[in-house]
N, C-alpha and C positions, 0 to 999 in steps of 0.2 A: 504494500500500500504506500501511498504516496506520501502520507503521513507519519509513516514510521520505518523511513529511509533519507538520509542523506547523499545529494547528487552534485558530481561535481562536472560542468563542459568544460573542457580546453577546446576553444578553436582557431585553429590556427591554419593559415592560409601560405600554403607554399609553394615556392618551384626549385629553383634551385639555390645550397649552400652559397655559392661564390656568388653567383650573380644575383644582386637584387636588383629591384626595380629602382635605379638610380642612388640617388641621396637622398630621397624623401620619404623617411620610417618614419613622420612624424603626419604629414599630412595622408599617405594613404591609408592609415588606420582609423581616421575620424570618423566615416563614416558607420562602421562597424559597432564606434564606441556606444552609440543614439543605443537608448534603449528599446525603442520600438523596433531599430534592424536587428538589434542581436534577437531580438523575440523571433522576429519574420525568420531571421537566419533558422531557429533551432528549429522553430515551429513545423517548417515545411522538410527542413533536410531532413531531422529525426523523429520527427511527429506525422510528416503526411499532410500537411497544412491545419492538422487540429491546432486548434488555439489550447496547446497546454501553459506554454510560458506567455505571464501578461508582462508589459514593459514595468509598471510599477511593484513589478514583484523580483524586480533585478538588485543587486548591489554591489557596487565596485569594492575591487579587494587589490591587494597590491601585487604588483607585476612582475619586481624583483626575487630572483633566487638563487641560491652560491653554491658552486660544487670546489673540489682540489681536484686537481690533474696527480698525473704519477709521480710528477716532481714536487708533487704538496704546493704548485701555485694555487693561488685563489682565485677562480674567475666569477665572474658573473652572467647569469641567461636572465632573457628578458621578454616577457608574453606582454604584445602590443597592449591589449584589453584584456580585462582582467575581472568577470562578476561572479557573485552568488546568484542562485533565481532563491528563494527565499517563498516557500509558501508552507501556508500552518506552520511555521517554526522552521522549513526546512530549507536547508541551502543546495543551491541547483546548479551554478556553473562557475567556472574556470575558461578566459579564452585567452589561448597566446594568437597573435596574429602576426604574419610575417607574408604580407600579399607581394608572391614571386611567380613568374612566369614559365619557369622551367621544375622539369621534376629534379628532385635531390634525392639522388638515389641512397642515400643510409639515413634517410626519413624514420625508419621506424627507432636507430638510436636517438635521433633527436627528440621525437615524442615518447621514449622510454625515459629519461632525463628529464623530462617537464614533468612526467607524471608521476616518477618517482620522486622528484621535488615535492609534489602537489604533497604526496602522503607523506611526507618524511615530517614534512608541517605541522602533521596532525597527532602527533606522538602522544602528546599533552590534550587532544580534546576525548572527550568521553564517550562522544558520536564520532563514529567517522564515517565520512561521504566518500563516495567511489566516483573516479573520474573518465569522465568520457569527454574523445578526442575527435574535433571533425578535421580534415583538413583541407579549406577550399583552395582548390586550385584550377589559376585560369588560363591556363597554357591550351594554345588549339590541337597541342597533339594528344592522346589517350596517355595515359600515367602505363608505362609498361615495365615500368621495374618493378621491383619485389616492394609487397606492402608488408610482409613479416618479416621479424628480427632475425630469427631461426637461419633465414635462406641464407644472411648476410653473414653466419658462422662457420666456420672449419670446426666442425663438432666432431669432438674423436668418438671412437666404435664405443659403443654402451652409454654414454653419456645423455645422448638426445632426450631424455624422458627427465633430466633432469635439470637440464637449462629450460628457465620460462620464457615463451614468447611472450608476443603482441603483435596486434596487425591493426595498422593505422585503418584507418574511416576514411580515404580520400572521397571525396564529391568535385568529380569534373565540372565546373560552374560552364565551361563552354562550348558543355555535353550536355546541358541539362535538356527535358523534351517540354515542348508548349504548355501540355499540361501542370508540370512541377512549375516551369514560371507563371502559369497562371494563378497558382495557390499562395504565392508571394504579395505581400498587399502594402510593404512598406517602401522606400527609395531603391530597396535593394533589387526588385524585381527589374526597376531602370538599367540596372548597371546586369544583370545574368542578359536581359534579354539584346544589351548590346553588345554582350560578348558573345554570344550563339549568333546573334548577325553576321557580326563579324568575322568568325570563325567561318560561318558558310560564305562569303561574298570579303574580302579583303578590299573592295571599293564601298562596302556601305556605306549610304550615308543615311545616319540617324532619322530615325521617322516615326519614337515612339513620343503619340501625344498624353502620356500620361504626366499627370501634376507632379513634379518633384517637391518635394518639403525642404530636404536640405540641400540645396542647390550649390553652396559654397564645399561641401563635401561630396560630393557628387561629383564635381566638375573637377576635386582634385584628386579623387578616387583613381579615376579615366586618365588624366593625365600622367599618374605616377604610376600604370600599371601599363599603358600604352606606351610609354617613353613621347608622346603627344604634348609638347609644351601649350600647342594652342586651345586648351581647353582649359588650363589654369591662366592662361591671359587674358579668359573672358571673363574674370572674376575682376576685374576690373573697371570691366561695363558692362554689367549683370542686370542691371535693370530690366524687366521685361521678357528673361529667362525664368519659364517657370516647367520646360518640356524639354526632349531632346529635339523633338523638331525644332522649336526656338533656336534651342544652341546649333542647331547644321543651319538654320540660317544665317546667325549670327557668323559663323565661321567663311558661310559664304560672303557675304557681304565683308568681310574682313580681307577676305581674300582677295575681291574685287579690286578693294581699295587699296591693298598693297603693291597689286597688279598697278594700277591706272600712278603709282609711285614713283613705281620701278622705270615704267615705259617713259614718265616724264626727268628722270634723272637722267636715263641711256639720250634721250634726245636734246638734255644738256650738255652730257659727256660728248657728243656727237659734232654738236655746235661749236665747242671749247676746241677741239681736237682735230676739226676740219673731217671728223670720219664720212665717207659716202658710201662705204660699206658694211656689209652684216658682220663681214668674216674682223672687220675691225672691230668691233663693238665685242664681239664673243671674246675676241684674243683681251678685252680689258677686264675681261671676266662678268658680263651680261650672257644671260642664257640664250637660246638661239629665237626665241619666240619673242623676247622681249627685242629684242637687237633687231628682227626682221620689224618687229612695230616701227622701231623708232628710225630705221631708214624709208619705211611706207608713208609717215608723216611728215618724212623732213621731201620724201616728193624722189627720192633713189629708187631704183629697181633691187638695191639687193648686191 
């Protein structure tokens, strides 16, 4: 019964060790932080879209945890988001977050490590909570490495029945099918269902009109997970952004304008320089489209 157990989520969203998604661990985890998506998140991945977890039944917990190395250094691990769900008395999650695009194939040591952190914590409390681990991950390829520990062993002959596994929880977010996004009800269904676009059509352009709530984490979500600077430059002049179609406007229109920039700089660089060719405009480092514009205007063939 739901009453007379303690639960603990780590969720943590990964691709690969080395490579993360830029320098920004700080803005791609905002959006996750909202208590209404970590609810949507659990609700649909582990629940089936039951509304078991409410947002006000969330509570943040701390993020920090210390292990020794062989050499007795002390390091530190670090879970982006970090809650209780908390109902009748009971605490309900744990989420590290670490949104990477590529798989990390000794994933199940790293969430062996979190989670034996998570209990190690607990030594001292008189309930203790069991902790379940999602890992979303948004990478367009299928996760084909091992999700157990076990595989990752050179286990000598007899031994096997005595080393304990685990096997991670991956959820391909840019796998998900129409139906699991449709069970999604908070910002985060914005962001699955432009990664399943995306993943199918590598030209999409944004076209979902659903309302976004948190718009300023949304936009830097996308950009710190796509390597896409232009979706965090619209936070800027957000005004009026309240969809994805909005924002593929806006990006259009941005582009427009940058265009109509460019072509007027090349036809000053043109002017300065006596150029009456394309091939000189590209050699000053104008691209060919823009260079062809600006010999069309100035009245050259090219």
């Amino acid at each position: 019964m739901l009453g007379e157990a303690l639960l603990a989520f780590e969720v943590m969203s990964y691709g690969s060790e080395v490579e993360k998604i830029g320098t920004k661990d700080v803005t791609q985890k905002l959006l996750e932080d909202y208590n209404d998506v970590f609810a949507d998140i659990v609700n649909v991945l582990l629940f089936d879209g039951e509304k078991k977890v409410n947002p006000d039944e969330l509570e943040n917990v701390a993020v920090h945890s210390q292990y020794r190395d062989e050499q007795g250094k002390l390091h530190e691990q670090e879970r982006d988001v970090a809650k209780h769900w908390k109902k009748n008395g009971v605490k309900l999650s744990l989420f590290g977050l670490e949104n990477q695009m590529k798989v990390l194939e000794r994933m199940p040591l790293r969430v062996f490590g979190y989670e034996g952190a998570s209990y190690r914590s607990q030594l001292d409390q008189k309930a203790l909570e069991p902790v379940v681990t999602l890992v979303l991950y948004f990478g367009e390829q299928h996760w084909k490495k091992s999700k157990r520990l076990k595989s990752l062993l050179n286990i000598p002959a007899g031994l096997d029945k005595y080393i304990n596994d685990i096997n991670v929880n991956v959820f391909e977010i840019s796998w998900l099918t129409q139906e699991q996004i449709g069970k999604f009800t908070s910002d985060f269904k914005v962001v699955v269902n432009f990664f399943v676009k995306r993943r199918m059509n590598r030209d999409y352009v944004p076209d979902d009109p659903t309302e976004i709530v948190h718009v300023d984490e949304v936009l830097k979500l996308l950009s710190a997970v796509t390597g896409d600077d232009r979706y965090e430059v619209l936070l800027n002049d957000k005004e009026g952004v309240g969809s994805m179609c909005e924002v593929a406007q806006r990006l259009v229109d941005k582009g427009i304008k940058e265009g109509q920039e460019k072509l007027l700089e090349a036809i000053k660089a043109a002017r300065t320089n006596n150029y009456t060719t394309t091939e000189e405009l590209v050699n000053n480092g104008y691209d060919q489209k823009t260079a062809a514009g600006a010999m069309e205007a100035l009245g050259f063939e090219g």
